[in-house]
C-alpha positions as a Markdown table, in Angstrom:
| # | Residue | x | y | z |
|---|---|---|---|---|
| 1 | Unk | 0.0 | 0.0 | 0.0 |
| 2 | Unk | 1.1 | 3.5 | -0.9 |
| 3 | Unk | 0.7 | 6.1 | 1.6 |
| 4 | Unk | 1.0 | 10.2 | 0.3 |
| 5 | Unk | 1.9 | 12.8 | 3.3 |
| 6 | Unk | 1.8 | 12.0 | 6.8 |
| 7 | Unk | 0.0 | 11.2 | 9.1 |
| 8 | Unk | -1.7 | 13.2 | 12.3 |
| 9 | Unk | 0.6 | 11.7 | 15.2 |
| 10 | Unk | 3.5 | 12.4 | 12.8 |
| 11 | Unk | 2.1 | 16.1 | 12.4 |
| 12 | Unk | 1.5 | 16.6 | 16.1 |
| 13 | Unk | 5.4 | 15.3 | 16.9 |
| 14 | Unk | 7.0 | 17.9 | 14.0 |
| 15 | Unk | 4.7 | 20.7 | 15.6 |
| 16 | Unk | 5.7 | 19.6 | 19.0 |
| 17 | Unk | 9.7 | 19.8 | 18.5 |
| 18 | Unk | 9.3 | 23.3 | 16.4 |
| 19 | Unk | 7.6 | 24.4 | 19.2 |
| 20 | Unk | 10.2 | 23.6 | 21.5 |
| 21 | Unk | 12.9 | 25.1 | 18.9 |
| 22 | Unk | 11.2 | 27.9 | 19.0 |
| 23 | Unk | 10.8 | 28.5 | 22.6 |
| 24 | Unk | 14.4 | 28.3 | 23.1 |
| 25 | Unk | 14.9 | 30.3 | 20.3 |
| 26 | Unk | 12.4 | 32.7 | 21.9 |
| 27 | Unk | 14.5 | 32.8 | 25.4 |
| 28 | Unk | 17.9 | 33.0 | 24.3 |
| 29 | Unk | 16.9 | 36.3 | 22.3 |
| 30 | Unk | 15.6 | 37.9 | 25.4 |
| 31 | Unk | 18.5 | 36.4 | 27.5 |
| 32 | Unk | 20.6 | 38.3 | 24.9 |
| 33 | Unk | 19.1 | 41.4 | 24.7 |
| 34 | Unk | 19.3 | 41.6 | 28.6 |
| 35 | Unk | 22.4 | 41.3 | 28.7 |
| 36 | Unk | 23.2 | 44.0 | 25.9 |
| 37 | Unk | 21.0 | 46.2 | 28.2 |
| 38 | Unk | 23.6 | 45.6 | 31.1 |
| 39 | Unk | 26.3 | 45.8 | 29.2 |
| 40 | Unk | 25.6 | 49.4 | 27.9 |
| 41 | Unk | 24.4 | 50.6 | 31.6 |
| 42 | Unk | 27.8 | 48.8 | 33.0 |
| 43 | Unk | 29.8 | 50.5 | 30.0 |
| 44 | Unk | 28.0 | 53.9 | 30.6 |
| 45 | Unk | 28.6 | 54.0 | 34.7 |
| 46 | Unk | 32.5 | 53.2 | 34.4 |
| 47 | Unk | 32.3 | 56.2 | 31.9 |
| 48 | Unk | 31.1 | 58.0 | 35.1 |
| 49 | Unk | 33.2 | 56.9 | 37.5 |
| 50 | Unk | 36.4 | 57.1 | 35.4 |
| 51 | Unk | 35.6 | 60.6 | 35.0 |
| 52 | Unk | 34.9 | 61.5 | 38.2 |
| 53 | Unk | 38.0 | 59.8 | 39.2 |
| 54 | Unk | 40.5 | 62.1 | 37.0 |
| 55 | Unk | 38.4 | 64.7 | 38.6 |
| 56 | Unk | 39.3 | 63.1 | 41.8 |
| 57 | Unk | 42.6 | 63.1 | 41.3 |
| 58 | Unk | 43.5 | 66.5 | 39.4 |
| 59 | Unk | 41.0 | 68.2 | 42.6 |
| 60 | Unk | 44.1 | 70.4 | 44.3 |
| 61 | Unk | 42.4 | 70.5 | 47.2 |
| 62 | Unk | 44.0 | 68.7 | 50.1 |
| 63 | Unk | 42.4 | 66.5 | 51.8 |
| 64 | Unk | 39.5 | 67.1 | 49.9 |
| 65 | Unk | 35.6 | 66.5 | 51.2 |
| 66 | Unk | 35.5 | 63.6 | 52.5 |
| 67 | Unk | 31.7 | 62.5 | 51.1 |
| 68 | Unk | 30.0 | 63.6 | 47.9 |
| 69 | Unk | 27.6 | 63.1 | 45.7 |
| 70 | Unk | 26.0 | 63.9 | 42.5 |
| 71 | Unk | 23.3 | 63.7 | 39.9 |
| 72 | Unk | 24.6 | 63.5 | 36.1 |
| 73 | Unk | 22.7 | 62.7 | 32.8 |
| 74 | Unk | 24.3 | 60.5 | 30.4 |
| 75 | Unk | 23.2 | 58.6 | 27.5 |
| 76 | Unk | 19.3 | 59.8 | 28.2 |
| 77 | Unk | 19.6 | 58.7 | 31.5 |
| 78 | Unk | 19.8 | 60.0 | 35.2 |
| 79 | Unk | 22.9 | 58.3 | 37.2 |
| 80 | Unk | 24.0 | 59.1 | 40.8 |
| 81 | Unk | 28.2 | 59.2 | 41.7 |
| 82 | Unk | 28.9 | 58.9 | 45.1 |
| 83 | Unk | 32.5 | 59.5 | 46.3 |
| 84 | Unk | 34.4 | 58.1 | 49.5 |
| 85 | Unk | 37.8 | 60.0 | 50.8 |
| 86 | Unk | 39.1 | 57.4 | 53.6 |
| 87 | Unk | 42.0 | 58.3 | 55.4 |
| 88 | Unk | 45.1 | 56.0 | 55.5 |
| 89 | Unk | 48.1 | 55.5 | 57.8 |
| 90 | Unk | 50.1 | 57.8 | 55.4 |
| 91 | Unk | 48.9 | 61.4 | 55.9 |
| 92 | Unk | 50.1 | 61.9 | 52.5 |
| 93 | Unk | 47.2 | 59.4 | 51.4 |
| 94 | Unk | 43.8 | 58.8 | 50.5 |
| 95 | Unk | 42.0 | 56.2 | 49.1 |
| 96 | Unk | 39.2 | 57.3 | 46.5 |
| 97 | Unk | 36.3 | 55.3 | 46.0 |
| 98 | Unk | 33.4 | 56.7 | 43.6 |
| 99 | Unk | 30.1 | 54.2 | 42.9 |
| 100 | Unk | 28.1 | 54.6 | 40.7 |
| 101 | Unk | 24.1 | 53.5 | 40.4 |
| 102 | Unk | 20.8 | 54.7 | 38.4 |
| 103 | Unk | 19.3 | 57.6 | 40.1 |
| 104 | Unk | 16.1 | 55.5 | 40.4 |
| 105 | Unk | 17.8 | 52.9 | 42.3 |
| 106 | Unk | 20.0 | 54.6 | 44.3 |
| 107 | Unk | 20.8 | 51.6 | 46.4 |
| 108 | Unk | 21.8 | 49.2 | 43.4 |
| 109 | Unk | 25.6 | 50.0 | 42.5 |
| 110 | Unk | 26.3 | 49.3 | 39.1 |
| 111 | Unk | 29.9 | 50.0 | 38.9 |
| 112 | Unk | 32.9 | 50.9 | 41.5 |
| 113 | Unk | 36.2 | 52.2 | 41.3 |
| 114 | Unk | 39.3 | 52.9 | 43.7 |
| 115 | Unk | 42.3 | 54.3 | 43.5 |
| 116 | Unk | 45.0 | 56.4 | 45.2 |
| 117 | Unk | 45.3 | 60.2 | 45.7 |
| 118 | Unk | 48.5 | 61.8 | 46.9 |
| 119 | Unk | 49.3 | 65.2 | 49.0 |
| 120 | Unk | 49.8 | 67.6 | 46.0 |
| 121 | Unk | 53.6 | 69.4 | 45.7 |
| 122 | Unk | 55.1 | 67.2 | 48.4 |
């Protein structure tokens, strides 16, 4: 006997496993686009801090405050840096921490960075 096309079970299968393609082709895509979306806010805050850090760090004033903060807009976005002066053993020292978040979630750091300021014209 001579059979032309398939039959329903054989139907219902295929449709089954493109289904399930397609799912994980559905959830890798939004994996991927939010991760793109994390890498462009992570890319944009260490834009921040790095600036505020050669701020930091050109700033002649000695010690310097030792807490501040401040709203910026970048990329169509509001962002909040927040910088740390913590003393060290050397006087001629400080460590310089600036964080940086969304100015929605304050709370959520996105990126940090640290570095070293010496006493200027020592």
């Amino acid at each position: 006997m001579k059979r032309n096309g398939f039959t329903l079970l054989e139907l219902l299968v295929a449709m089954a496993i493109f289904a399930t393609a397609g799912m994980a082709i559905m959830q890798a895509s939004s994996a991927h686009i939010r991760s793109l979306s994390q890498l462009d806010d992570l890319t944009v805050a260490s834009y921040i801090a790095n600036n505020q850090m050669q701020l930091a760090l050109l700033d002649k004033d000695w010690p310097g405050k030792e807490k501040s903060q401040q709203q910026v807009e970048m990329a169509n976005r509001q962002w909040l840096w927040q910088q740390q002066l913590s003393k060290l053993p050397d006087d001629d020292l400080r460590l310089v921490q600036i964080s940086v978040s969304l100015a929605e979630t304050p709370d959520e750091v996105l990126y940090q960075l640290q570095s070293y300021k010496g006493k200027p014209g020592g």
